[in-house]
N, C-alpha and C positions, 0 to 999 in steps of 0.2 A: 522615233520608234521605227524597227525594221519592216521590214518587207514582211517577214516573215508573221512578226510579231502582229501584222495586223489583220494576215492571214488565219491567224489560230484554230479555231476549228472550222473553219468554213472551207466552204470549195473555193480556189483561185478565181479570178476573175476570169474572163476570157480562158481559162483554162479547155484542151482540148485532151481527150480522153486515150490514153496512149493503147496500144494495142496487148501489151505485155509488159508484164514485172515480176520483181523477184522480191522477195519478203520475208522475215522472219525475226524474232522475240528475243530481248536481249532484258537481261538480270540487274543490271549494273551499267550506271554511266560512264565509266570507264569502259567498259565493252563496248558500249555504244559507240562512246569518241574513239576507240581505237578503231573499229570498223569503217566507222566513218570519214577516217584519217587515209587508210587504206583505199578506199574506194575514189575519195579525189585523187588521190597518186594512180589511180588508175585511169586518170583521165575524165572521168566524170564526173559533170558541175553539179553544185550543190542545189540547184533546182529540179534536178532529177532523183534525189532523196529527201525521203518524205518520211514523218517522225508522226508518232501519237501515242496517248498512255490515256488512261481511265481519269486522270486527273491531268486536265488538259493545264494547267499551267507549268505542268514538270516538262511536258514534252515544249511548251512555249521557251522554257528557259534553256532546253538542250539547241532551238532554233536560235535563238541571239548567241549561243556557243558557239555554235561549229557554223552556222550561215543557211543551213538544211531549210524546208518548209515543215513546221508544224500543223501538215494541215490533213492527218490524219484521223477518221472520226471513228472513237471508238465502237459503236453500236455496227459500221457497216463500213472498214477499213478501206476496201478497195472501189466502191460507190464512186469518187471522185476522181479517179487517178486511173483506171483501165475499163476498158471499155465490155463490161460484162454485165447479165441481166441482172434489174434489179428484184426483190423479191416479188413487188409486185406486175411487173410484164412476162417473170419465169410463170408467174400463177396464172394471169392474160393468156399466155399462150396455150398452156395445160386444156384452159375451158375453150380455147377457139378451135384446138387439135377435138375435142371431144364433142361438142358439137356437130363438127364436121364430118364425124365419125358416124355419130346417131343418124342425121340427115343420111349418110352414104348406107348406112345400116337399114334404114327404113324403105329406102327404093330398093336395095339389094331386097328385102324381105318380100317386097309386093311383088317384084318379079319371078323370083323363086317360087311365090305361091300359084304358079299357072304352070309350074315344073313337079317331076316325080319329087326331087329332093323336098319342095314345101311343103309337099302332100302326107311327109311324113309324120307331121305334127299330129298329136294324138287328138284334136278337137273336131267338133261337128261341121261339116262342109261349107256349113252359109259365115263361120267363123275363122276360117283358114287365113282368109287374106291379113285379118287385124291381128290374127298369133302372128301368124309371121312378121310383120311388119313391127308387130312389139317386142316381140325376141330379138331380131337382127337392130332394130335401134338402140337396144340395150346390150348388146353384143358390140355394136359401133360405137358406142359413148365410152365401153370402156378400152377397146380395142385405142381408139384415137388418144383416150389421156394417157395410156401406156408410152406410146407411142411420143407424142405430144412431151412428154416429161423427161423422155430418153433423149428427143432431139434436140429440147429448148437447150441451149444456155444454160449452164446452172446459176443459179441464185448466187451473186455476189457475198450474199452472208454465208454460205454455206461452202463457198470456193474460199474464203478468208477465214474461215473458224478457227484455224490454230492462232492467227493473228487476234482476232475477239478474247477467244482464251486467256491468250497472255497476257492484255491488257487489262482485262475482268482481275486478273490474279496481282496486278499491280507493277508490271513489265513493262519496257516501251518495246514498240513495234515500228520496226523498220522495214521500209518498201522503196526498192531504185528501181525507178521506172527505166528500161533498157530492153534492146531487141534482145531475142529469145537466144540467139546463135553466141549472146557472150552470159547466158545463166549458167553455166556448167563453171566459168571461170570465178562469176560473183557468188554463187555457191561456196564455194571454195575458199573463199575471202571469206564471207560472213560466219560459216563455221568457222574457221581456224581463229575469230575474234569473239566464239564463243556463242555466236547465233544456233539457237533452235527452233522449230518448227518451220522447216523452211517450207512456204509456198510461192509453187511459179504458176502464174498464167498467160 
């Protein structure tokens, strides 16, 4: 049995997490094989193209084809293969940015409330400190997950959707792990064999 074959849906072994790839949904096995024909004539080994479809035996039988890894998973394509968050550390970080926020929010509040600006609050004097301090933690919690959600990583489901898509609808999906400086050329390859949805990260 191949390498590939005994790979099938799982993550490689010792596999390391490459920094960037390029990906996109292909109709037809014939499209597939031509792309993927293309692509080693461009120098690139077959362990650098990575195959999956929603019925993971179709894409096992295109991996003893062409020599590719089958080891594409359809729920969360690029999970095993580049190194970008998963859904759950993009949501980890969301709550640690916002947290961080309400804490920052809370001392900002009790400070201000010994200033004009906290004095502003419309409540009674002996209650000044705990508005304030309840306002700006709540101003911080959301300021931080804004924040937080803007700078995490995105969610590897959510960077691979068109890949999911395609698979869901009964497509394989093709990803060649390669530095970012040759996706404009593997682009170009993959459309012109009929690739759509292309995504790079």
């Amino acid at each position: 049995m191949s390498e590939s074959m005994t790979k099938g849906s799982g993550v490689a072994q010792g596999a390391t997490l490459s920094d960037s790839a390029i990906g996109c949904v292909y109709r037809s096995d014939d499209a597939l094989d031509a792309a993927t024909e293309q692509l080693l004539g461009l120098g690139l080994t077959a362990d650098t193209l990575h195959v999956g479809a929603s019925d993971v035996g179709r894409a096992q039988t295109v991996a003893l084809r062409t020599g590719i890894r089958a080891d594409v998973e359809p729920e969360d394509p690029l999970r095993a293969l580049v190194d970008v968050a998963t859904e759950g550390t993009a949501r980890a970080a969301v709550d640690r940015a916002g947290v961080a926020g309400a804490i920052i929010g809370a001392v900002a509040g009790l400070g201000l409330s010994f200033t004009k600006v906290g004095s502003a609050i419309p409540v009674m004097h002996g209650a000044l400190v705990v508005a304030n301090m309840g306002l700006y933690f709540v101003l911080g919690a959301i300021v931080g997950s804004v924040l937080g959600a803007a700078l995490t990583p995105q969610p590897s489901t959510h960077v691979g959707f068109r890949l999911i898509d395609g698979m869901q609808e009964g497509n394989y999906a093709l990803i060649v792990v390669a530095p970012r400086e040759r996706h404009d050329e593997l682009q170009a390859v993959l459309e012109a064999a009929g690739g759509t949805g292309i995504t790079r990260v």
